[in-house]
C-alpha positions in Angstrom: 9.3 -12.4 -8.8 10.8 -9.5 -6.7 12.4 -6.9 -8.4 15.7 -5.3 -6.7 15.2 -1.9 -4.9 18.3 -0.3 -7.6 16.1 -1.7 -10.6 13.2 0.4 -9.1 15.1 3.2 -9.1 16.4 2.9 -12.7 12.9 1.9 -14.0 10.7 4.7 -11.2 10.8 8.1 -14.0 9.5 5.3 -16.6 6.1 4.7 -14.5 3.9 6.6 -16.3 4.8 4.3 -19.7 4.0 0.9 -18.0 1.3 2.0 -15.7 -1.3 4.9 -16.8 -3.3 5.5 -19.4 -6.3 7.8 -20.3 -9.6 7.8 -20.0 -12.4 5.7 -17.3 -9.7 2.6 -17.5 -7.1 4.1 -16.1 -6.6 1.1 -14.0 -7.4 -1.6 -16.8 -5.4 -0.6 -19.5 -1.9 0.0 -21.4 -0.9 3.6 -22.2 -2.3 4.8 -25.6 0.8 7.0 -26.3 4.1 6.2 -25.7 6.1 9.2 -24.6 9.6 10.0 -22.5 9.4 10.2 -18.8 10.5 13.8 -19.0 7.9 14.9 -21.2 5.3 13.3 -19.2 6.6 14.6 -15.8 7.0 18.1 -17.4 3.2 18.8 -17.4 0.4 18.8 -15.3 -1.4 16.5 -17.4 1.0 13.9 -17.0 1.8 14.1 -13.7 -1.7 13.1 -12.8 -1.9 10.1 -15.3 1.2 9.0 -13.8 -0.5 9.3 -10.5 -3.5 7.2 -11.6 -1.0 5.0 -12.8 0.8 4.2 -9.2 -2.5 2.5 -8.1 -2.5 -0.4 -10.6 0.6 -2.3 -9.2 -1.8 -2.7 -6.0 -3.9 -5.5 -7.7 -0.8 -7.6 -8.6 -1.4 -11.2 -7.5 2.0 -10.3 -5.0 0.5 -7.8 -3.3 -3.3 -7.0 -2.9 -4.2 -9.3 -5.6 -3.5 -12.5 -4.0 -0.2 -13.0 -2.0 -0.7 -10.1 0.4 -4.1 -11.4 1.4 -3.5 -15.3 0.9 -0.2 -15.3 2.6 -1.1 -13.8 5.8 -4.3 -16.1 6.0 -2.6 -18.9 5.7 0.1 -18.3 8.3 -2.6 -18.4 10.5 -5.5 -20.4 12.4 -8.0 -19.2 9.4 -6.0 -20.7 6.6 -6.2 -24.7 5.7 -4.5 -26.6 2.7 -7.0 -29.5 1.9 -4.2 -31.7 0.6 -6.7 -35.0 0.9 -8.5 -33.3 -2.5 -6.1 -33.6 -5.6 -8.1 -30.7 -7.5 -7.6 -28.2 -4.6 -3.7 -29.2 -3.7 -1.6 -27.7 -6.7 1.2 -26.9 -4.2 0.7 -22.9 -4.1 1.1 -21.5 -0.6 2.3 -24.6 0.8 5.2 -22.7 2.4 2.9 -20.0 3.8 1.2 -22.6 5.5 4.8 -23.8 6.8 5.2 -20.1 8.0 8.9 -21.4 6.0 10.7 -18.8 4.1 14.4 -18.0 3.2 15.7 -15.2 1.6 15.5 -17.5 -2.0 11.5 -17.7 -1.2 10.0 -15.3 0.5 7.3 -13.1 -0.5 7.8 -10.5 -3.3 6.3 -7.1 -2.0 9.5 -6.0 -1.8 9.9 -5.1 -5.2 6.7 -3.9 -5.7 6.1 -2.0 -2.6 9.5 0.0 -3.8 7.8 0.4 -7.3 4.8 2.2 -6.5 7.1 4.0 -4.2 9.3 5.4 -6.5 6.4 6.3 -9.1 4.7 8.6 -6.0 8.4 10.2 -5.6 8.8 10.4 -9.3 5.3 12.9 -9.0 5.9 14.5 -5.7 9.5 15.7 -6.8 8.1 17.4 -9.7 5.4 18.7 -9.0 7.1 22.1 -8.1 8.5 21.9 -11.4 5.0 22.6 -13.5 2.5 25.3 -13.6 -0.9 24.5 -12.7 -3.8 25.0 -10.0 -2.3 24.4 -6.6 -4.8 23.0 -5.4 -4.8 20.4 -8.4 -1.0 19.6 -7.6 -2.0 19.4 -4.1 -4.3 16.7 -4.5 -2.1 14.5 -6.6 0.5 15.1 -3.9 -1.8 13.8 -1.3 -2.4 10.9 -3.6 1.1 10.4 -4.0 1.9 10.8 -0.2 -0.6 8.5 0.7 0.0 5.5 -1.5 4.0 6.3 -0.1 3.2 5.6 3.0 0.6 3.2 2.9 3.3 0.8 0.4 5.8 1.9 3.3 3.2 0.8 6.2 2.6 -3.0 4.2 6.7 -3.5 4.1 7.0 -2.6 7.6 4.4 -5.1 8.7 6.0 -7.4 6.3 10.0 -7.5 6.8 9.7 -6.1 10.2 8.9 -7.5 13.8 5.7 -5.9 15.0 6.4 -2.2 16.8 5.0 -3.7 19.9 7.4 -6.1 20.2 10.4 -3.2 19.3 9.5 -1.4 22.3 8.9 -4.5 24.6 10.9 -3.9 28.0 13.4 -6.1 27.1 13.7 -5.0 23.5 15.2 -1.4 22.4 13.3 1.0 20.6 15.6 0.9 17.8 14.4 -2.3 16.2 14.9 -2.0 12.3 11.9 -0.8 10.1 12.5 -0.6 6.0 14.2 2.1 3.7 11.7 4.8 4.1 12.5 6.3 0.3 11.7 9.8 -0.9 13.4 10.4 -3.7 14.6 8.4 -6.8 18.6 8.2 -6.5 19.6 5.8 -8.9 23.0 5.0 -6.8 21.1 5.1 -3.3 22.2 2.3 -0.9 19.6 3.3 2.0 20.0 1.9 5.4 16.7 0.3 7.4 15.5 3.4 9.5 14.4 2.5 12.6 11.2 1.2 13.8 10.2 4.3 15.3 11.3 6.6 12.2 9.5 4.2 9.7 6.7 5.1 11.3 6.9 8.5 12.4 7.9 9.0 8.3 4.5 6.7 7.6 2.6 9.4 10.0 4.3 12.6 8.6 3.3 11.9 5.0 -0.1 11.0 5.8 -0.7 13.9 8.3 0.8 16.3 4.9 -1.6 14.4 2.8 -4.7 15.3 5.1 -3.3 19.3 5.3 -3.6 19.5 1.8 -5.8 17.4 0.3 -9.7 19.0 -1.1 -11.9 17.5 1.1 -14.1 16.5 -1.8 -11.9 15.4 -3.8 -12.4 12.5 -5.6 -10.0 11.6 -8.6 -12.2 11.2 -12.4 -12.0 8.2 -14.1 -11.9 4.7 -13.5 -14.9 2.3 -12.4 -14.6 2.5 -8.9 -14.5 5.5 -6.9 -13.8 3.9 -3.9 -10.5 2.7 -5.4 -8.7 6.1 -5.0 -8.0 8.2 -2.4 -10.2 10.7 -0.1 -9.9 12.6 2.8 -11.3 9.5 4.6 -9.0 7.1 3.3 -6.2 9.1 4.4 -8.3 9.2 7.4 -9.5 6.0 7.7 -5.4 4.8 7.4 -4.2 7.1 9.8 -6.3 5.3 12.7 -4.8 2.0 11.3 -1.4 3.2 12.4 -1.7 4.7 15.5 -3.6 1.7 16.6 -0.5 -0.3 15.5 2.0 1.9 17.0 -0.1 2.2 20.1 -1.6 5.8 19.5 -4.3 4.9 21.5 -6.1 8.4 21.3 -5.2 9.5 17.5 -6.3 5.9 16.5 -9.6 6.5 18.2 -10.0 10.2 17.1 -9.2 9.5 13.5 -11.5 6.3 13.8 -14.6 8.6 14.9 -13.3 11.2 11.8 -14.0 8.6 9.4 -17.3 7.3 11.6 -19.0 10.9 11.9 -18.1 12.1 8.0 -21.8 10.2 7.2 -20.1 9.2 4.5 -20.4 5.5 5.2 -22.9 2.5 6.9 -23.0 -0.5 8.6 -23.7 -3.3 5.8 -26.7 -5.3 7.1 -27.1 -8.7 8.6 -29.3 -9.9 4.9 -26.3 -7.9 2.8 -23.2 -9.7 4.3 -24.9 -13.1 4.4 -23.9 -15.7 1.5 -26.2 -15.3 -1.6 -27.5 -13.8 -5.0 -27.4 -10.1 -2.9 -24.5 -10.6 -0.7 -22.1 -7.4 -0.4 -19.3 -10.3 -1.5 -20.7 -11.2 -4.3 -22.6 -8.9 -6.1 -21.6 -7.5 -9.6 -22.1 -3.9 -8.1 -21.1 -3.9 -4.1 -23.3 -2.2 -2.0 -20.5 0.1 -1.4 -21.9 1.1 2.6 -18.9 0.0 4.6 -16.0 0.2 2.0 -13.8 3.2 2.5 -10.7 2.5 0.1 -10.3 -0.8 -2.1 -8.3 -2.0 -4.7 -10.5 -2.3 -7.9 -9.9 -5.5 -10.0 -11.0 -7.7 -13.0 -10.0 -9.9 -15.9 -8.9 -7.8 -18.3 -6.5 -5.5 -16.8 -2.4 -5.5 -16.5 -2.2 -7.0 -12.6 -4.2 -9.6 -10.6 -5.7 -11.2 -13.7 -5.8 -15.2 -14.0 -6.9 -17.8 -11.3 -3.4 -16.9 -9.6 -4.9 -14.3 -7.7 -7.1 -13.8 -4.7 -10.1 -15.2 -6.5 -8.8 -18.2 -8.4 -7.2 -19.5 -5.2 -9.8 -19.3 -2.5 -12.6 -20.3 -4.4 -13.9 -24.3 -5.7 -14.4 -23.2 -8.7 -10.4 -22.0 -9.3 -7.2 -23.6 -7.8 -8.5 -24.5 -4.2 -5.3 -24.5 -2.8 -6.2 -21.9 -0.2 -8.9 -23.6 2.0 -10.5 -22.0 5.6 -10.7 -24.3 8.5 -13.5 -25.6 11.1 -10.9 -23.4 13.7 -12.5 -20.2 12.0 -16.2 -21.8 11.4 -16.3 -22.5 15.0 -15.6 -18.7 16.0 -19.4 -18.3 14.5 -22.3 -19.1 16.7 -25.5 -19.9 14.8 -27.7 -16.9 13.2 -24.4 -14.7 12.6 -24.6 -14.1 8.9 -20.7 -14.3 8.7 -20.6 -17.9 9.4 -22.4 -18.3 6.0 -19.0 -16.6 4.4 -17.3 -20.0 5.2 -19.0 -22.6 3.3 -18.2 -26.1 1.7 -17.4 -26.7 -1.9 -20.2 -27.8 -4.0 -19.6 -31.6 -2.9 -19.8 -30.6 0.3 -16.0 -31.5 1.0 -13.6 -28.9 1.8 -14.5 -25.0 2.9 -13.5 -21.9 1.7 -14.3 -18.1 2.6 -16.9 -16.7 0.6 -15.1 -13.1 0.7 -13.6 -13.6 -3.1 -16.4 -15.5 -4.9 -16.2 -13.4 -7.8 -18.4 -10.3 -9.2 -21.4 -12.6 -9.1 -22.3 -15.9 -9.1 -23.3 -16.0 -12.5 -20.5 -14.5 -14.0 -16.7 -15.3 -13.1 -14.7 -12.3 -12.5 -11.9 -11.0 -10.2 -13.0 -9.9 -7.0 -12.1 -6.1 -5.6 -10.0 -6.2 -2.3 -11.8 -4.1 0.2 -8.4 -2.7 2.1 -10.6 -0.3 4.6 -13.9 -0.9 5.7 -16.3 1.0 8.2 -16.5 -1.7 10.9 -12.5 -1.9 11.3 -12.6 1.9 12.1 -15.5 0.5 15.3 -13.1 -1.8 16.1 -10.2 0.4 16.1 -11.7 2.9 18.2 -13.1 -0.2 20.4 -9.7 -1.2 20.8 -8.2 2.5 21.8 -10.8 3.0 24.2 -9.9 -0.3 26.3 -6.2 0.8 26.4 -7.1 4.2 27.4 -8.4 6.4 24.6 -11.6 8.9 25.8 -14.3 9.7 23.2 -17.2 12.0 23.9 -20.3 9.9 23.3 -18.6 6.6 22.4 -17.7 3.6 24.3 -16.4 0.0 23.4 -19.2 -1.8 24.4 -21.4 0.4 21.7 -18.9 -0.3 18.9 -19.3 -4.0 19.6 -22.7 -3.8 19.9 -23.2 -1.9 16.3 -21.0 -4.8 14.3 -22.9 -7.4 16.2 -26.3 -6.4 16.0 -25.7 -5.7 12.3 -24.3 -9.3 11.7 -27.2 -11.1 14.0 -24.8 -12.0 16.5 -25.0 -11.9 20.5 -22.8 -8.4 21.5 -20.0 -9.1 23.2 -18.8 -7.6 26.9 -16.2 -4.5 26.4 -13.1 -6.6 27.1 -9.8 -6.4 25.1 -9.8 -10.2 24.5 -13.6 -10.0 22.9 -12.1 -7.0 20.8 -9.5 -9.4 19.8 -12.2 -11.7 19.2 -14.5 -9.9 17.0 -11.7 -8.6 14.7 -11.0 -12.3 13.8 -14.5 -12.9 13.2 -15.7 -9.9 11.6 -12.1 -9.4 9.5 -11.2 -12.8 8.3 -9.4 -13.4 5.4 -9.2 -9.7 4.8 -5.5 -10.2 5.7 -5.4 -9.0 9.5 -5.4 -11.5 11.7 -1.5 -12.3 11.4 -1.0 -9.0 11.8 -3.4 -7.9 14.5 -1.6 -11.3 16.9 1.6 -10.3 16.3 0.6 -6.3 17.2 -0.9 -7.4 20.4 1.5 -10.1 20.9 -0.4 -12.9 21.0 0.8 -16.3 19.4 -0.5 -17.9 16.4 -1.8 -21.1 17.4 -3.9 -23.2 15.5 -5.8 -26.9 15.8 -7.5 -27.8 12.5 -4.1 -28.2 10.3 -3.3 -30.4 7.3 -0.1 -32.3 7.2 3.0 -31.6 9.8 2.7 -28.1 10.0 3.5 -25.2 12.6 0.1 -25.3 15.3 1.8 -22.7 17.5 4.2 -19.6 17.0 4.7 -17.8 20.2 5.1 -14.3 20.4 8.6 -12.3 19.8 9.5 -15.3 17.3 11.7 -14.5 14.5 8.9 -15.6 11.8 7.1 -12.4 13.2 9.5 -10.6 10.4 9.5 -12.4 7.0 13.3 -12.5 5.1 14.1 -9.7 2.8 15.7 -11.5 -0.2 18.8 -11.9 -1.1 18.8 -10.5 -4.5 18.4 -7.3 -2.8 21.8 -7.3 -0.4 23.5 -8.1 -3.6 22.5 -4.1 -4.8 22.5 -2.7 -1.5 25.6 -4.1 1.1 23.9 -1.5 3.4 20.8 -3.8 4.1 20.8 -5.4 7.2 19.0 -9.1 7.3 16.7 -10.0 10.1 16.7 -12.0 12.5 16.5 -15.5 12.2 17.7 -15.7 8.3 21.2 -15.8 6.3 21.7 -12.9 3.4 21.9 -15.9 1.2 
């Protein structure tokens, strides 16, 4: 359930006492010591677990721990709800599938995109406030910027029309973005920026976050280092979005950044393919591709249950979210990624393979790999088509790498075969509602279940999900989008 923006507010100072705690399971666990906000915001020390802390609300089933994911899959030609099975038809997602929302259901980010927001400012407006190493406080702002504008960057892509279509010719520029928050002001009505400031504020914090970051810095604790942030994740995010505000040449040069740091490799055709040793399954990843992720399993505060990302795409959970022949069919024969969308084990109804669990002997939650090595080949891919220039690289080379690493015939440098191999090689990594309605493109879709949507054209309002109405009732100055009542 979405929690209002105001409650955020109230609740941001008190992060630290729902979210961190001490030690390797700073992700996992409860706080050991309950303390007031002001004593753990007063001290170095606590600014930093209350840093750790902001990550955890990323592997909540609304966000990267199911709905985020699941939602935008099944708005799309990759999703499939295989209502002719009983076990697998529980009614979850079914109005994702519609693409249906109102502002009484629509998805819940809202609140907790907001939260971690306000956590991050409760850090970065303190940080001046307590001596320490500046370079320490540095990193943890470069944490804090980061996961700012990367919760800002999901809402805008949420409960905002793509930024292509903003600047369309027959569009203005000044189509809304979100509240773009930076400080916690308990009485704070914020208007929607516009498009273009929502992003130029995205950009400025994660261009602050690069400045100052330690360029080997990588934060202690936790199981999974690539759950935190790095110079390349900050990186790796900035190419994201100038690719999707049509930075052609910073989303290519920050692509190669993230390419030439040596830090990362292409997974192999035998490591992506189905199995015992898959990169999907395996208890400990082969981490070669994976740039940032969200760590997850059973026993910690978010994401846990067969609610979330696991528990929903898989046979062996609820089922309800299927994959469809439309994305089987994108595979040709011999390309190990076709063996990530299988059949159930009665041979029935198929599902991705992405979220099987930490291995197939043991059930656990899966991590959600949020950046990944081949999306940054893609990106630059992409950039290059509409214009980019980088010494030594070339679009037909980037295709070439993912293909011949996947066992797959390379594809001719075209902008609809870039199109093509992000569906293919990203699926159900929750980009393909977002990369058709960037490149304005419509969702269209053949193998469907029940009387559902099988086209929406571009520039249509369902582009932009409702912001619910809970939250006009705390903030008048909200403005709805397009398409939906405040009510």
């Amino acid at each position: 359930m979405e929690m209002s923006m105001k409650k955020n507010i109230l609740i941001a100072f008190a992060a630290a006492l729902t979210l961190v705690s001490c030690g390797k399971d700073f992700l996992e666990k409860s706080p050991r010591l309950q303390q007031s906000d002001v004593l753990t915001l007063s001290t170095i020390e606590g600014l930093d677990a209350a840093t750790a802390g902001a990550y955890a609300p990323l592997a909540s089933t609304n966000w990267y721990g199911a709905d985020f994911i699941l939602s935008n899959e099944m708005q799309t030609g990759n999703g499939k709800r295989w209502i002719n099975f009983p076990q697998y038809s529980s009614g979850r997602y079914t109005e994702n599938y519609l693409v249906h929302y109102t502002p009484n259901s629509t998805k819940a980010l809202w609140g907790q995109a907001y939260y971690v927001i306000l956590c991050c400012n409760s850090v970065i407006n303190n940080l001046g406030n307590v001596p320490g190493n500046e370079q320490v406080k540095n990193n943890l702002k470069a944490e804090c910027l980061f996961l700012r504008a990367f919760s800002h960057f999901d809402l805008v892509r949420t409960y905002a029309m793509p930024y292509s279509y903003a600047h369309a010719a027959t569009k203005s520029p000044d189509n809304l973005g979100v509240p773009y928050i930076t400080v916690s002001d308990p009485e704070a009505k914020p208007i929607r920026e516009t498009m273009d400031k929502t992003y130029e504020l995205i950009i400025k914090d994660l261009l602050e976050a690069e400045q100052i970051i330690d360029p080997n810095y990588v934060r202690d604790g936790g199981e999974d280092a690539y759950s935190k942030v790095t110079l390349e994740v900050i990186q790796a995010l900035l190419s994201r979005v100038y690719l999707y505000s049509q930075n052609w040449q910073k989303a290519a040069d920050y692509a190669t950044k993230v390419i030439e740091s040596g830090k990362f490799s292409m997974w192999s055709k035998d490591q992506v393919a189905f199995g015992d040793k898959c990169v999907w399954t395996e208890k400990t990843r082969a981490k070669g591709e994976v740039i940032f992720e969200v760590f997850a399993n059973t026993t910690q505060s978010y994401g846990t249950g067969n609610e979330n990302v696991w528990g929903l795409t898989c046979y062996k959970g609820y089922g309800d979210c299927g994959a469809s022949a439309d994305l089987l069919n994108l595979y040709e024969d011999g390309d190990a990624r076709k063996t990530l969308v299988a059949p159930d084990d009665k041979g029935n109804a198929l599902f991705t393979m992405k979220y099987f669990g930490k291995g197939l002997a043991k059930i656990d939650a899966s991590n959600i790999i949020v950046l990944r090595l081949s999306e940054m080949y893609l990106n630059r891919a992409e950039a290059i088509l509409n214009g980019a220039s980088v010494t030594g690289a070339s679009a037909a080379d980037d295709l070439k790498k993912i293909a011949d690493n996947r066992g797959a015939t390379p594809l001719s440098a075209t902008l609809a075969n870039v199109y093509l191999e992000r569906a293919k090689e990203l699926a159900w990594e929750g980009h393909l509602w977002f990369d058709l309605g960037r490149t304005g493109r419509p969702m269209q879709r053949t193998d469907i279940s029940g009387a559902v949507p099988t086209e929406i054209p571009a520039g249509d309002y369902r582009w932009a999900m409702p912001i619910a109405s809970r939250e006009f009732t705390v903030n008048p100055n909200l403005e709805q989008n397009n398409g939906y009542s405040k009510k």
